[in-house]
C-alpha positions in Angstrom: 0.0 0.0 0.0 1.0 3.6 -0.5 1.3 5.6 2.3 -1.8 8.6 2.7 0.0 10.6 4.9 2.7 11.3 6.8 3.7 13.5 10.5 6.3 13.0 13.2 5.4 9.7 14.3 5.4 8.3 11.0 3.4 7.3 7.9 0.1 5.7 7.6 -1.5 3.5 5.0 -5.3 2.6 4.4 -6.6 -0.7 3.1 -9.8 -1.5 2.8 -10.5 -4.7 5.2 -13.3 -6.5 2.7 -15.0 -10.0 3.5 -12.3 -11.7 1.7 -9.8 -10.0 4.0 -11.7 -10.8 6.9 -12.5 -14.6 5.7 -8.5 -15.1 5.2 -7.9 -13.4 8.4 -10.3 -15.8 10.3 -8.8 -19.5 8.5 -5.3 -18.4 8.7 -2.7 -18.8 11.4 -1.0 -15.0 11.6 -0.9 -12.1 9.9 2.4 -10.4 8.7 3.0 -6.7 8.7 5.4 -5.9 6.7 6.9 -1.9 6.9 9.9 0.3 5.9 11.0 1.9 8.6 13.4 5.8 8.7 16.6 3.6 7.5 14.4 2.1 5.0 14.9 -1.6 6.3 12.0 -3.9 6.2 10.5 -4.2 9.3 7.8 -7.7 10.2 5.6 -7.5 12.8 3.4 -10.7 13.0 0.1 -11.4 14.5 -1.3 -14.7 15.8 -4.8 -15.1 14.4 -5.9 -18.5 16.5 -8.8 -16.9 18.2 -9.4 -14.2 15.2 -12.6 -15.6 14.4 -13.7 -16.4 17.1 -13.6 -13.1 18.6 -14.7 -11.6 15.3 -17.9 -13.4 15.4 -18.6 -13.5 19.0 -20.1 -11.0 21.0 -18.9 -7.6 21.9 -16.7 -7.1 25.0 -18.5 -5.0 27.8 -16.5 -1.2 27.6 -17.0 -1.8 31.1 -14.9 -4.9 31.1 -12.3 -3.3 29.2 -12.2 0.1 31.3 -11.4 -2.9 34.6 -8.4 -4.8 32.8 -7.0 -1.1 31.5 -7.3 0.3 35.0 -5.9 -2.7 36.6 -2.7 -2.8 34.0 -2.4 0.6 35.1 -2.2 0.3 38.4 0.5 -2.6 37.7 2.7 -0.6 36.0 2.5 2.2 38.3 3.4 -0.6 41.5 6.1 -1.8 39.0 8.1 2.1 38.5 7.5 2.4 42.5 9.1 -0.6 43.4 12.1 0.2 40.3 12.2 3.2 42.1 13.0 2.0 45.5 15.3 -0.9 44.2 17.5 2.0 42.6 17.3 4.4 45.9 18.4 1.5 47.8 20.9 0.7 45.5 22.2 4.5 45.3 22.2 4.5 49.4 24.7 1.4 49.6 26.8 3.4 47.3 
């Protein structure tokens, strides 16, 4: 695909994601994404698709649901930085 535009972060491509897309997608086992990145070396990104259609078909996932697992990771990663924190202030105070 040609790129449609371009800003700081980068370029950006549209595709149109049609039925036959959407069929491969759900009877195939990943999905490569394939880009050039600033240095212009090819750059793959690959996508496991075991559950694709399963969760394309299935019902919708409560925004509810998702606001929980989003707070939660958040509050992970915040206990994670703390405890970095500490690690390296105890480190520093031995020094």
């Amino acid at each position: 695909m040609k790129y449609t535009i371009c800003g700081q972060g980068g370029c950006l491509a549209d595709m149109e994601a049609n039925d036959a897309f959407i069929n491969g997608m759900k009877g195939g086992k990943t999905l490569l994404v394939q880009m050039i990145n600033h240095m212009g070396r090819t750059v793959n990104i690959t996508f496991p698709l075991n559950d694709f259609g399963k969760s394309y078909d299935g019902p919708p996932v409560d925004p509810k649901e998702i606001q929980a697992q989003k707070k939660a990771l958040d509050n992970a990663v915040q206990n994670e930085a703390k405890e970095t924190l500490k690690r390296i202030q105890e480190q520093n105070k031995k020094q």
